[in-house]
Backbone as CSV, one residue per row, in Angstrom:
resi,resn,N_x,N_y,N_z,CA_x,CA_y,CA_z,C_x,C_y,C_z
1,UNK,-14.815,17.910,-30.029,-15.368,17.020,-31.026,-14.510,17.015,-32.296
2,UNK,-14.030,18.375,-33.030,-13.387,18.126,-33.971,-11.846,17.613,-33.469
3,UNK,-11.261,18.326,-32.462,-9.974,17.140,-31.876,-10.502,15.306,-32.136
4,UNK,-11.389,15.204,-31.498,-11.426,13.689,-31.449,-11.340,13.303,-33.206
5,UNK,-11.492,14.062,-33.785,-12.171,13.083,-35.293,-10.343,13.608,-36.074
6,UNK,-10.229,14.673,-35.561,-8.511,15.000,-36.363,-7.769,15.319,-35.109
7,UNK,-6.852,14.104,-34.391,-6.036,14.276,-33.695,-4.890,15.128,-33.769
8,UNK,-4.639,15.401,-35.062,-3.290,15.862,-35.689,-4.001,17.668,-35.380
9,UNK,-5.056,17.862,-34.659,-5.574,19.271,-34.894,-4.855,20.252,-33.741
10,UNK,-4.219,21.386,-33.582,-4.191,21.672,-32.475,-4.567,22.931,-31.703
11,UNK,-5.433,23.712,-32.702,-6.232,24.729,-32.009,-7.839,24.577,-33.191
12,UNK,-9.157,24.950,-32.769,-10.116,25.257,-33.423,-10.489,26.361,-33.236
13,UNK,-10.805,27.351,-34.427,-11.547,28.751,-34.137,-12.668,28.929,-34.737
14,UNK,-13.430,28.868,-33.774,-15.093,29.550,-34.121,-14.730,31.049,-34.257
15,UNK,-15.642,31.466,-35.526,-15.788,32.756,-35.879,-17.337,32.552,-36.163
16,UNK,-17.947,33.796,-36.492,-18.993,34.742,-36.515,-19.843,34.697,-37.648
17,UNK,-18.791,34.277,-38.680,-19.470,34.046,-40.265,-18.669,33.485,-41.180
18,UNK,-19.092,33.086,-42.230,-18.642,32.491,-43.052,-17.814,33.781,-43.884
19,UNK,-18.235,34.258,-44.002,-17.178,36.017,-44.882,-15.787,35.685,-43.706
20,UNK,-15.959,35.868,-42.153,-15.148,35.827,-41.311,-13.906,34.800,-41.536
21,UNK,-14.791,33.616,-41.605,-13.735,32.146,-41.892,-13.410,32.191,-43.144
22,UNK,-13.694,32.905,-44.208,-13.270,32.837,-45.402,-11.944,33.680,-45.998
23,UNK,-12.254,34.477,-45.106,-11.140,35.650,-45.043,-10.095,34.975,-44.690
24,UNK,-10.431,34.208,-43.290,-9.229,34.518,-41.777,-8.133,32.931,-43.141
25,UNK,-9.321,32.041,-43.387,-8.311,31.288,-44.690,-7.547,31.643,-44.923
26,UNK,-8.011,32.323,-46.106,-6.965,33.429,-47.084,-5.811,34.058,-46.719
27,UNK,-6.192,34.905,-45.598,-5.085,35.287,-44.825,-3.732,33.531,-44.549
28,UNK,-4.478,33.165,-43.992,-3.904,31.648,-43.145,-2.560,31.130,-44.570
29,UNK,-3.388,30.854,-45.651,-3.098,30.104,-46.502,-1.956,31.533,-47.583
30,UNK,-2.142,32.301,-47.183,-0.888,33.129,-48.057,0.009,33.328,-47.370
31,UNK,0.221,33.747,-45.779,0.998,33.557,-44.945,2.053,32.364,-44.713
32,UNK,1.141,31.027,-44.912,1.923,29.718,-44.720,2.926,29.160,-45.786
33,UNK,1.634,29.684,-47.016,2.595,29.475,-48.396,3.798,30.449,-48.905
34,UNK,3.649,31.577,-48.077,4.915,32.808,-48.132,3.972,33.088,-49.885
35,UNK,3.347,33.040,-50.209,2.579,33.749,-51.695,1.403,34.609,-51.637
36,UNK,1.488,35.422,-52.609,0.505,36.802,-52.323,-0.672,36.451,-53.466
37,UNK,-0.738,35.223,-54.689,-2.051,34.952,-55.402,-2.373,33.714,-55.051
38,UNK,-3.690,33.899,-55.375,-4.725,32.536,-54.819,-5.385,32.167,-56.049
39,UNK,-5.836,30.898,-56.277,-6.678,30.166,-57.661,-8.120,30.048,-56.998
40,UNK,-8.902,30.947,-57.374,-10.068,30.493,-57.267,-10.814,29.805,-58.759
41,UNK,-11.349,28.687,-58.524,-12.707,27.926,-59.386,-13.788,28.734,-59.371
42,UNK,-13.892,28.893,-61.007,-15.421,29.661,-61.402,-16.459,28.483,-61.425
43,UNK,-17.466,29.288,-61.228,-18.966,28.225,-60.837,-19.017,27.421,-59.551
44,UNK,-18.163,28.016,-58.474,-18.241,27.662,-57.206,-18.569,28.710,-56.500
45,UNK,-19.047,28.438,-55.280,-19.228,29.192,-54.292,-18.098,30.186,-53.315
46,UNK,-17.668,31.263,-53.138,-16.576,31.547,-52.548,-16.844,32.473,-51.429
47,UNK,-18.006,32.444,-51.277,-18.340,33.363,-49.917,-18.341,34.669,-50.971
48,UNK,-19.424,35.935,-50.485,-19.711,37.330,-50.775,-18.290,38.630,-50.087
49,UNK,-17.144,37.914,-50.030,-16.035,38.956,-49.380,-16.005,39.215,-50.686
50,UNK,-15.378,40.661,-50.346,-14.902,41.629,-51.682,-14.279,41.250,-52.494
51,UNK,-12.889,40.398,-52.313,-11.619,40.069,-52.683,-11.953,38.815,-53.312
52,UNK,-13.213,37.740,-53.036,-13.918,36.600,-53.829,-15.112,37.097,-54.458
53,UNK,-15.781,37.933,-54.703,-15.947,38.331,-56.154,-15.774,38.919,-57.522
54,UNK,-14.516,39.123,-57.095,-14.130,39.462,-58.840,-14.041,38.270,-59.890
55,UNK,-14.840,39.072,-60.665,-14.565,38.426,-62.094,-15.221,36.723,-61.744
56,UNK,-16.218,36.580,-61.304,-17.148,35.111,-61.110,-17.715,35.398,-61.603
57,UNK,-18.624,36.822,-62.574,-19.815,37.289,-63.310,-20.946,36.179,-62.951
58,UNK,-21.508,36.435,-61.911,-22.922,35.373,-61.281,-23.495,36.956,-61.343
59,UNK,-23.843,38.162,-61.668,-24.807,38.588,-61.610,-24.257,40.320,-61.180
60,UNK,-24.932,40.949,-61.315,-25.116,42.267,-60.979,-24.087,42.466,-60.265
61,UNK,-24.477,41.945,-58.647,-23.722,42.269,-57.534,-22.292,41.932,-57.418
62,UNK,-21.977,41.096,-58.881,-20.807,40.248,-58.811,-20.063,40.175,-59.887
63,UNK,-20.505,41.343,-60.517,-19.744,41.450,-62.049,-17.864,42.028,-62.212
64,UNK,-17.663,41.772,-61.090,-16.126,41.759,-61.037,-15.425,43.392,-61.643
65,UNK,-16.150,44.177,-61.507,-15.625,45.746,-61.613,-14.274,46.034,-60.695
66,UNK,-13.277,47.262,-61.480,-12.082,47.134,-61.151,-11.877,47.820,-59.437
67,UNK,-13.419,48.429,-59.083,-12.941,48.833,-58.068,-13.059,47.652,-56.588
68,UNK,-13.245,46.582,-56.932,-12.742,45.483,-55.731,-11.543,45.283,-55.708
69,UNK,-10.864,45.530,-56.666,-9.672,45.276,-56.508,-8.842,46.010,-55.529
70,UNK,-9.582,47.348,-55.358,-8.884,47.904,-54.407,-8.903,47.037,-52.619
71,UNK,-10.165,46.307,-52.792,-9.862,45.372,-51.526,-8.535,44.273,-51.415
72,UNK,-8.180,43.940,-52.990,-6.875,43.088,-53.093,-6.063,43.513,-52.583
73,UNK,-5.891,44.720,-52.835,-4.095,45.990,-52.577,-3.844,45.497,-50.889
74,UNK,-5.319,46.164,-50.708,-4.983,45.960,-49.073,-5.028,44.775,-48.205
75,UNK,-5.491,43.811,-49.133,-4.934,42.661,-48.416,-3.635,41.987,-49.108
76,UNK,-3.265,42.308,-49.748,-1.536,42.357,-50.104,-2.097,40.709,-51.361
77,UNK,-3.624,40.533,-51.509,-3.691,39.230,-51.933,-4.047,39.431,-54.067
78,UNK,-3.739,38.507,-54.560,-4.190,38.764,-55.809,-4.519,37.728,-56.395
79,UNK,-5.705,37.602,-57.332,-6.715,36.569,-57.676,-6.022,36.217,-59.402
């Protein structure tokens, strides 16, 4: 179904969750671009992964403390 609507497509991957597909992105999109930082928009939604809540301050769970960052290191990614 998504082939038919984007011909230009040539593999689709179902994953498990949205944290899952949000990640496997990230990964996708620093790899392709050969770059290790990403621009995220505040007051959007970015999925609950470690490495997309820093520093969005939406609340308690999400107040962007320095120790997520240690999830950055290891994904070689920086916000």
């Amino acid at each position: 179904m998504v082939i038919s609507v984007v011909p230009s497509t040539e593999i689709v991957r179902f994953v498990n969750s949205e944290t899952e597909a949000c990640m496997g992105v990230l990964r996708l999109a620093c790899a392709f671009t050969d770059r290790e930082k990403i621009i995220k928009f505040e007051g959007c939604y970015h999925d609950h992964a470690d490495p997309l809540l820093v520093k969005i301050g939406s609340g308690v769970a999400t107040l962007g403390l320095l120790d997520s960052l240690v999830f950055l290191r290891e994904l070689h990614m920086e916000l």
